[in-house]
DOKOLNU-731930 format. One line per 10 residues: number of its first residue (from 1); for each residue x, y, z of N, C-alpha, C, O. Coordinates in nm, 3 decimals. Layout:
N
NUM = X Y Z X Y Z X Y Z X Y Z; ...
//
This chain:
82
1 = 2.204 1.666 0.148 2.126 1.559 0.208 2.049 1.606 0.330 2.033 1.532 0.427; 2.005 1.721 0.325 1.931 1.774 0.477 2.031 1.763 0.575 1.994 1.845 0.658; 2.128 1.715 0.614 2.171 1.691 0.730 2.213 1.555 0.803 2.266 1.518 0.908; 2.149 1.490 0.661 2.211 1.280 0.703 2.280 1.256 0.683 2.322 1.154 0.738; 2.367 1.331 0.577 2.519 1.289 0.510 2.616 1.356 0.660 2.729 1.308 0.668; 2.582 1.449 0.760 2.653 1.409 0.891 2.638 1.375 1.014 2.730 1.381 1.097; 2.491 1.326 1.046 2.425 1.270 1.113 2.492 1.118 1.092 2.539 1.048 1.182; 2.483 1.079 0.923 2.558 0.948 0.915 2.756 0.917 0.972 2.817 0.820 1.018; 2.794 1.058 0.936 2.976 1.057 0.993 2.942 1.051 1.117 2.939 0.929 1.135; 2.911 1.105 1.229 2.870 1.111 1.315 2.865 0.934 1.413 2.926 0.885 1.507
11 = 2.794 0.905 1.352 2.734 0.755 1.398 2.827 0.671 1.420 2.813 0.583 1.504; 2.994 0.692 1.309 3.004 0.583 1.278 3.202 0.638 1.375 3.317 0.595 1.363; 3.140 0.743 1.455 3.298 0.750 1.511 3.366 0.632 1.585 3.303 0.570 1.670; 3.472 0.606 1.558 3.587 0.529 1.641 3.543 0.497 1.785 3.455 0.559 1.844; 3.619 0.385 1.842 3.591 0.373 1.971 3.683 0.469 2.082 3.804 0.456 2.095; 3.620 0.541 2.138 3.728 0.646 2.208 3.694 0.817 2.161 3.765 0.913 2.191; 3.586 0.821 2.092 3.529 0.923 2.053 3.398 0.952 2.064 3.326 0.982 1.969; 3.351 0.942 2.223 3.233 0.978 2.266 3.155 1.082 2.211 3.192 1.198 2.223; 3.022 1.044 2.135 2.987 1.151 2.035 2.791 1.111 2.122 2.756 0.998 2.157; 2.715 1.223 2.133 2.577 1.232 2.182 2.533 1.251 2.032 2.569 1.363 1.996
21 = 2.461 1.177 1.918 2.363 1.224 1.827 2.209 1.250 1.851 2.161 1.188 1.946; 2.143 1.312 1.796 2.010 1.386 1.799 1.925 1.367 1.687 1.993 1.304 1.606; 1.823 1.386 1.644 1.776 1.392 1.563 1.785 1.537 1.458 1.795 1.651 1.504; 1.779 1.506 1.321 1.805 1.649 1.256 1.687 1.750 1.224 1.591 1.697 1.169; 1.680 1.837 1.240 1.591 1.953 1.278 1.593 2.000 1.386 1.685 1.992 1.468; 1.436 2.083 1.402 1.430 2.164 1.517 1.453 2.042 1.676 1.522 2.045 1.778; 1.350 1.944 1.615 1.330 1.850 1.734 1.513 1.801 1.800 1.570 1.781 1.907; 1.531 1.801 1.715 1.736 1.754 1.757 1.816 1.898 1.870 1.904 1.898 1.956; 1.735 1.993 1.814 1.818 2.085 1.829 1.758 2.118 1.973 1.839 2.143 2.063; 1.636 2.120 1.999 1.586 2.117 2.136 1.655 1.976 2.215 1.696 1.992 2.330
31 = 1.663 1.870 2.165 1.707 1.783 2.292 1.864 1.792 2.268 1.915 1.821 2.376; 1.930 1.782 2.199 2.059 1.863 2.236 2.059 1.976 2.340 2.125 1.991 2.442; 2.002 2.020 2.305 2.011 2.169 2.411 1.918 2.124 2.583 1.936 2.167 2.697; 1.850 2.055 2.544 1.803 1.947 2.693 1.948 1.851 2.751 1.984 1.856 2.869; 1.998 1.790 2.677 2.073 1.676 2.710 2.194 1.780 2.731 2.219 1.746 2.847; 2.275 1.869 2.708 2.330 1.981 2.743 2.310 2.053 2.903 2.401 2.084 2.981; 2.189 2.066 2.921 2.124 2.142 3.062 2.147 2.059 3.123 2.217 2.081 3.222; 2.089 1.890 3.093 2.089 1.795 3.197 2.232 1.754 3.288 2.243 1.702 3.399; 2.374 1.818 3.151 2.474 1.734 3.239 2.494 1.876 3.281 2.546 1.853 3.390; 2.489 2.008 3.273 2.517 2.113 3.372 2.437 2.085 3.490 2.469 2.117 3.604
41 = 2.301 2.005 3.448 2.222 2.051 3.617 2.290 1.931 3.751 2.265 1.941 3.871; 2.375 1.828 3.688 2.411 1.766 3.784 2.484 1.836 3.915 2.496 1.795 4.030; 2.538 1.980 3.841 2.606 1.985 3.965 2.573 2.194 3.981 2.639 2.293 4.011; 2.439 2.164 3.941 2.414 2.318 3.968 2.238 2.312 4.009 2.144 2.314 3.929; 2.233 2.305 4.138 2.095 2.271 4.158 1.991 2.363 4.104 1.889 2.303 4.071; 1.990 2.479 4.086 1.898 2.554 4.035 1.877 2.556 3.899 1.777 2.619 3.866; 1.937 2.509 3.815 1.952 2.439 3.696 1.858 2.347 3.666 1.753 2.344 3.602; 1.953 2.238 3.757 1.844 2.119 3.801 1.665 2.127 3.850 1.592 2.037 3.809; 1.619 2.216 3.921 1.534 2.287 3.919 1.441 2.323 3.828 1.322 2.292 3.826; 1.504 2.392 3.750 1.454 2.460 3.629 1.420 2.370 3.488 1.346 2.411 3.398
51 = 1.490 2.237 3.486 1.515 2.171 3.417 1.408 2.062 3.444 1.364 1.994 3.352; 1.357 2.043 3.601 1.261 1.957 3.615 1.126 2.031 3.607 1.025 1.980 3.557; 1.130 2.158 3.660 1.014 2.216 3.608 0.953 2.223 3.488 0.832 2.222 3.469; 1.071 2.231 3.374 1.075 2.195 3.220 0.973 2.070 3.204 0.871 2.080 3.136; 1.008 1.957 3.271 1.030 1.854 3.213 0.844 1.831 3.253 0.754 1.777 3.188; 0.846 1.885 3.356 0.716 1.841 3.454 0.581 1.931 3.336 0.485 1.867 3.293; 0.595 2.041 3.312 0.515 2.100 3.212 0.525 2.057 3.032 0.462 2.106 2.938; 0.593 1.987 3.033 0.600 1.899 2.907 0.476 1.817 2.912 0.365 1.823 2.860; 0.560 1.711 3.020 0.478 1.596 3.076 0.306 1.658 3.076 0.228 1.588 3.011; 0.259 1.761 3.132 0.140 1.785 3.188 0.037 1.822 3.036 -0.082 1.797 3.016
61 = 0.151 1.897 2.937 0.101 1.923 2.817 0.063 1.820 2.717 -0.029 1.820 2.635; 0.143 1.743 2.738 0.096 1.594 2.642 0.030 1.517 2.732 -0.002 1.402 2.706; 0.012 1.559 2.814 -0.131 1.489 2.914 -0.244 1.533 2.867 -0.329 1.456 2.823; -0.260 1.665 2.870 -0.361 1.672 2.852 -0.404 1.751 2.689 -0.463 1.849 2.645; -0.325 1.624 2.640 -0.344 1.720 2.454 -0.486 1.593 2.450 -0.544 1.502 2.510; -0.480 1.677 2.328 -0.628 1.594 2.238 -0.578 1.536 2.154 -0.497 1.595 2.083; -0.615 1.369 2.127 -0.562 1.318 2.013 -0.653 1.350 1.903 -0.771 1.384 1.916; -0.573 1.333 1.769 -0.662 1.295 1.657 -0.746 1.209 1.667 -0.699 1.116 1.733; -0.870 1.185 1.628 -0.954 1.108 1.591 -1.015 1.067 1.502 -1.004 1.167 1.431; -1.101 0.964 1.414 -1.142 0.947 1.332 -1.353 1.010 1.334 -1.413 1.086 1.411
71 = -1.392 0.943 1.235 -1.528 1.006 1.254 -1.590 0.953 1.346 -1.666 1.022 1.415; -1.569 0.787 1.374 -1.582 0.729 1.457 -1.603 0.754 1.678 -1.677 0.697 1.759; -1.510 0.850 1.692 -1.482 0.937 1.733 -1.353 0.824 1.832 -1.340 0.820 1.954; -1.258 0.728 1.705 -1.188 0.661 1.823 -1.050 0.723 1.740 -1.045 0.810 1.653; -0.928 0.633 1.809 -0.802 0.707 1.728 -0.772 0.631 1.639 -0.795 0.510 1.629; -0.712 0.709 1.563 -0.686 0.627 1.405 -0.632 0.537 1.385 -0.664 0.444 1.310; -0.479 0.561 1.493 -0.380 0.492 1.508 -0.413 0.356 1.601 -0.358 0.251 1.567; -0.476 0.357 1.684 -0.500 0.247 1.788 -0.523 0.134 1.727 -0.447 0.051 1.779; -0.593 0.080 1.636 -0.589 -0.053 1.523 -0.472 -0.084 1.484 -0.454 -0.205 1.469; -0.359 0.006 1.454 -0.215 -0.051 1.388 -0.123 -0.072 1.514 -0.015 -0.131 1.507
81 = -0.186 -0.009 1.651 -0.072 -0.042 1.714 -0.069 -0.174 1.819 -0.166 -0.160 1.894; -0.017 -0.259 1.845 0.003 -0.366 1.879 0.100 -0.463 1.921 0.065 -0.577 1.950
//
């Protein structure tokens, strides 16, 4: 099942079995490994640091991406969203 047949066990643990799920693929596997850094950087400032610098060049990159557009030259998506 790609990875839903334990993505789904996962979901459905007991109360008393603190479990963090992710999404499956690469994208899961990067914020796991974010949400990981984040609880080390609480108590390691240079971590913390490094982790906001992360976060800050993310931010700046999907700032300044280019969306898709249509021929129109507007976005495709902007009519469905609402």
């Amino acid at each position: 099942l790609s990875g839903q047949d334990s993505l789904l066990s996962i979901v459905q643990m007991p109360a008393g079995v603190p479990v963090a799920t992710f999404a499956i693929g690469e994208a899961g596997a990067t914020n796991a490994a974010l949400f990981a850094v984040s609880l080390l950087a609480v108590t390691d400032p240079a971590l913390s640091n490094a982790l906001d610098a992360y976060r800050f060049a993310r931010r700046e990159q999907a700032a300044n991406s280019i969306l898709p557009t249509d021929e129109s030259g507007k976005d495709p998506g902007a009519a469905r969203v609402r």
